[in-house]
N, C-alpha and C positions, 0 to 999 in steps of 0.2 A: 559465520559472518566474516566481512571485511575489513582489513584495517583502511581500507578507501573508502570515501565518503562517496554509498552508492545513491541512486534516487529512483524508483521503480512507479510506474501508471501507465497513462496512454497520453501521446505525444498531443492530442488535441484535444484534450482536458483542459479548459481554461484556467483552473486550479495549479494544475500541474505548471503551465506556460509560467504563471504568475512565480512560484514556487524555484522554477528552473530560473528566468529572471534577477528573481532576489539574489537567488546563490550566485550567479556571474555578476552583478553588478557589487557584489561584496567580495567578490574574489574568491572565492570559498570553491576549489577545484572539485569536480563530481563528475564522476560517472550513471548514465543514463539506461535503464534498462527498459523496452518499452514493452509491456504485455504484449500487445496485439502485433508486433512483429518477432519477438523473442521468446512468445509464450514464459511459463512459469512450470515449475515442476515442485513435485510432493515435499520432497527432502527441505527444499526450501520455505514453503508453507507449514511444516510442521515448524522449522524453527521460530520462523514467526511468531505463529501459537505458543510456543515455548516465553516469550517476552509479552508478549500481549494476549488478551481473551479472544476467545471466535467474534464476541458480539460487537468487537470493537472494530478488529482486524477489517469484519466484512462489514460496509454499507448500507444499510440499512434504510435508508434514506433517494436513495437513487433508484431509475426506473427498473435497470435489473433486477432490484432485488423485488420490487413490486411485479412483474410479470412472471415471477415464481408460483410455482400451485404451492395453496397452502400446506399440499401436504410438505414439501421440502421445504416451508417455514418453520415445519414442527421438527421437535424431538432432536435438535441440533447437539451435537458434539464435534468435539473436534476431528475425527474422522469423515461425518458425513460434512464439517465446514469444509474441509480439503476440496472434498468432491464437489462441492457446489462449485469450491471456487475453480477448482481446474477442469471445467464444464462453463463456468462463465467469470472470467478473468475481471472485466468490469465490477464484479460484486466488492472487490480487494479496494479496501478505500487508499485514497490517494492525494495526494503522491505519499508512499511509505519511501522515507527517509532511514538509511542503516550509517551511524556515524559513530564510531566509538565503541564499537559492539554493542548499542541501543537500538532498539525500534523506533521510532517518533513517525504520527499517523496527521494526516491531514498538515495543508499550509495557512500559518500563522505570523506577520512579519514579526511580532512581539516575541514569538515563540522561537522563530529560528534566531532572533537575536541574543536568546537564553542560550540556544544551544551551542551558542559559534564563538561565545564572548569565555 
């Protein structure tokens, strides 16, 4: 990871918009990495996993992950998460925040004020 406060998803994620927002109108300088125009590679997904669980990392909750066949709902590890996710980028919930050599998943104003303060 970076000592620069990265911020990674897709640029028209409402979540994400809201998220990128916060961090400019706090001042708080980041770097933007967008899935769907910069794709994501393994090395980086494994580190991921490495701070956080598969079940977190990946969304669970969004239609990606539901238009998956059950059988690639089953029998997860961190290898076949990779694969899912670098197969469908959208699954990687968002925005993942890298600030400090931490993970931080999903945006929270309460929570980025934890992390920034």
């Amino acid at each position: 990871m970076t000592d620069k406060t990265m911020v990674y998803g897709i640029k028209a994620c409402d979540t994400m918009k809201k998220a990128m927002t916060w961090l400019t109108n706090e001042g708080v300088a980041f770097e933007f990495h967008d899935y769907k125009k910069q794709g994501i590679d393994a090395k980086k997904l494994e580190q991921w996993l490495e701070a956080v669980p598969w079940d977190e990392l990946i969304n669970r909750r969004g239609t990606t992950w539901r238009k998956l066949s059950d059988e690639d709902k089953q029998d997860i590890d961190n290898g076949k998460a990779i694969a899912l996710m670098l197969a469908n980028q959208s699954l990687i919930k968002r925005p993942l925040l890298e600030y400090q050599g931490k993970v931080h998943l999903g945006f929270k104003p309460d929570n980025y004020t934890t992390i920034f303060s």
